[in-house]
N, C-alpha and C positions, 0 to 999 in steps of 0.2 A: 129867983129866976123860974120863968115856967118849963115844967119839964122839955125832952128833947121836940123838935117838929116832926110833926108826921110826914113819913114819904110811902108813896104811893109807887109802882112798877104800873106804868103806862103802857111798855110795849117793850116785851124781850123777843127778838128775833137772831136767831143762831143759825150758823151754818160751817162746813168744813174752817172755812178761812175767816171767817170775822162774827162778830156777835155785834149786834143794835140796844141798847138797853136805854131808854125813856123813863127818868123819873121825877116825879112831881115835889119837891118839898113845901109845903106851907109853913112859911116863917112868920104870919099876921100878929101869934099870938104870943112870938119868939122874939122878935125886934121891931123896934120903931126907928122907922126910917129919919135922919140919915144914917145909913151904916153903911161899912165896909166887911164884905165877907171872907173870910182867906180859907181857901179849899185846898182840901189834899183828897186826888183822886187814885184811887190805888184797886187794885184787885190780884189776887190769888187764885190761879187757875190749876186744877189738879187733870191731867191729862190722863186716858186711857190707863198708861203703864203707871199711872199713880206719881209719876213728876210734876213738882210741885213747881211754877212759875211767875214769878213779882215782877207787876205791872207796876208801876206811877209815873207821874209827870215826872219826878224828880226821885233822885238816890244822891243826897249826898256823902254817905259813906260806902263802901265795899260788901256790906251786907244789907238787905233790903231794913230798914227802920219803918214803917207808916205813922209812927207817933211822933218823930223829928220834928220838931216845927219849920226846918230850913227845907223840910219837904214838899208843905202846902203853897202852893209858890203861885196858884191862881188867887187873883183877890175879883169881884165881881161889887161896885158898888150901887146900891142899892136906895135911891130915892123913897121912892113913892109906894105904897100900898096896892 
């Protein structure tokens, strides 16, 4: 397998209440379409006072996991080049 895809940070835009984050991955040299992708979207956000807070689509236990696989719960399928 070829190593991971490159991603690229398009556009971080922050502010008090919400953050924009745009990222590009190039899969060309990752998969050959047909495929189906299964995503786990998560993020760790450290606040001011250093609280630490777990984002993702999905938690299905009581403690955040992002390695879970019942976590990646978006799939994105993917034709064509």
């Amino acid at each position: 397998m070829a190593s991971a895809p490159t991603l690229q940070v398009q556009k971080c835009a922050i502010n008090a209440t919400q953050a924009e984050i745009l990222v590009q991955i190039d899969l060309n040299d990752w998969l050959t379409p047909p495929a189906t992708l299964q995503l786990g979207l998560a993020a760790v956000i450290q606040t001011k006072t250093r609280t630490r807070l777990h984002y993702a689509l999905k938690h299905v236990d009581d403690k955040p996991d992002f390695h879970h696989r019942d976590n990646q719960t978006l799939l994105i399928s993917w034709d064509q080049p």
